[in-house]
C-alpha positions in Angstrom: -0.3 6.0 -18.9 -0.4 4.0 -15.9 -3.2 4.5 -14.1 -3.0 2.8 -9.8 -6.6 2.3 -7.8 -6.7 2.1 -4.2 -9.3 0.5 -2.3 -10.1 -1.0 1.1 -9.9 2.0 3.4 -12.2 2.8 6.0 -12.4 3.1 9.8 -11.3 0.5 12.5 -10.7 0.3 16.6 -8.0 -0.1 17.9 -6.7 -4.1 17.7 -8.7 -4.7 14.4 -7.7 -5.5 11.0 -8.0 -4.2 7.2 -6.7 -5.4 4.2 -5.9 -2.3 0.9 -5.9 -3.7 -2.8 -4.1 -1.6 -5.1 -5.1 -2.5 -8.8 -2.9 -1.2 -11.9 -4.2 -0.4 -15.6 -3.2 1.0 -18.5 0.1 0.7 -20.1 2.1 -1.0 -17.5 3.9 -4.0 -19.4 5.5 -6.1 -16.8 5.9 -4.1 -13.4 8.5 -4.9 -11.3 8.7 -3.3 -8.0 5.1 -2.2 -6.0 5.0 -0.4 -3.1 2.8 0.9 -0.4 3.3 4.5 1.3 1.7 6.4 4.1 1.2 10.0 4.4 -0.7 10.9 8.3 -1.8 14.0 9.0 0.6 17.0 9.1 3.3 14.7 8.7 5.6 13.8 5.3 5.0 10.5 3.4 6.8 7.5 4.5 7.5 4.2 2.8 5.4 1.2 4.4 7.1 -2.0 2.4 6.8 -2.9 -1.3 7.2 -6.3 -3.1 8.7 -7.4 -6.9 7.7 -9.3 -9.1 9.5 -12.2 -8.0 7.8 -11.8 -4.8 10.4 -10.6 -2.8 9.4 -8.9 0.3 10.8 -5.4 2.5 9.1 -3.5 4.9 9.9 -0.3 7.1 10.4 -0.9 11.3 6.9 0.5 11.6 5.2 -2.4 9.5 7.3 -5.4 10.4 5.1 -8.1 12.2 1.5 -6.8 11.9 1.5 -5.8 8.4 1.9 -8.0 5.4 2.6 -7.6 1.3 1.0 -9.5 -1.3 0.5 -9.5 -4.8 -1.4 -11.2 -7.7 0.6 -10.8 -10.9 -1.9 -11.9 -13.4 -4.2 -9.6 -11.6 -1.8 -6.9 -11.4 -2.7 -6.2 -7.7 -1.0 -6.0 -4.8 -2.2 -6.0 -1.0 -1.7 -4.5 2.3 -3.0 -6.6 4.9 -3.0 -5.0 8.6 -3.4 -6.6 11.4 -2.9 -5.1 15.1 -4.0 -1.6 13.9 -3.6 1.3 16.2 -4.3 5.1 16.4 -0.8 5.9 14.6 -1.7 3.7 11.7 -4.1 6.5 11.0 -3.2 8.1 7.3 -3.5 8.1 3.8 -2.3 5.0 1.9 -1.0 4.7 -1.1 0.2 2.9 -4.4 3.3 3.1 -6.0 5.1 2.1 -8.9 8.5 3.0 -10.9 8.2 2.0 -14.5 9.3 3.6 -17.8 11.9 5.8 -15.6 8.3 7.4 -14.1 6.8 6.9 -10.7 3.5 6.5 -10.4 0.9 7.1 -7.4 -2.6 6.4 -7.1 -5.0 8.8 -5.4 -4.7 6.8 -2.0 -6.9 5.4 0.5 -8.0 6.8 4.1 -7.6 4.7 6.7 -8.6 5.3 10.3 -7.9 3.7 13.3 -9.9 4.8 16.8 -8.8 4.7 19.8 
């Protein structure tokens, strides 16, 4: 089992920043590909960016400029740091990871940006 933690959430204005750790445990051997997904209210979850192993970097229109990926490979965490947050930012983040032909989630992370 693989088993993805979320943290770092919370409410924000408008212009301020917040930076999401996703942690993984359990059987996860050497992941390659971690990414970060978004699911706002009453609307379908989209992809935010992700990062492999080797560090390389892609992120969706929406993210490009304000927010950036990171990881820590011997930590097995990876990072979401946003900057310039607005209302529309507003959602429920999350973790994923495909290994062992699975995906995995984690339970996610609020994050709220007022107006």
């Amino acid at each position: 089992q693989v088993q993805l933690v979320e943290s770092g959430g919370g409410l924000v204005q408008a212009g301020g920043s917040l930076r999401l750790s996703c942690a993984a445990s359990g059987s996860i051997g050497s992941i390659n590909v971690m990414a970060w997904y978004r699911q706002a209210p009453g609307e379908q979850r989209e992809w935010v960016g992700g990062i492999t192993s080797g560090g390389n970097l892609k992120y969706a229109d929406a993210a490009k400029g304000r927010f950036t990926i990171s990881r820590d490979n011997a930590k097995n965490t990876v990072y979401l740091q946003m900057n310039s947050l607005n209302p529309e930012d507003t959602a429920v983040y999350y973790c994923y990871t495909p290994l062992y032909g699975k995906g995995y989630w984690g339970k996610g992370t609020l994050v709220t940006v007022s107006s």
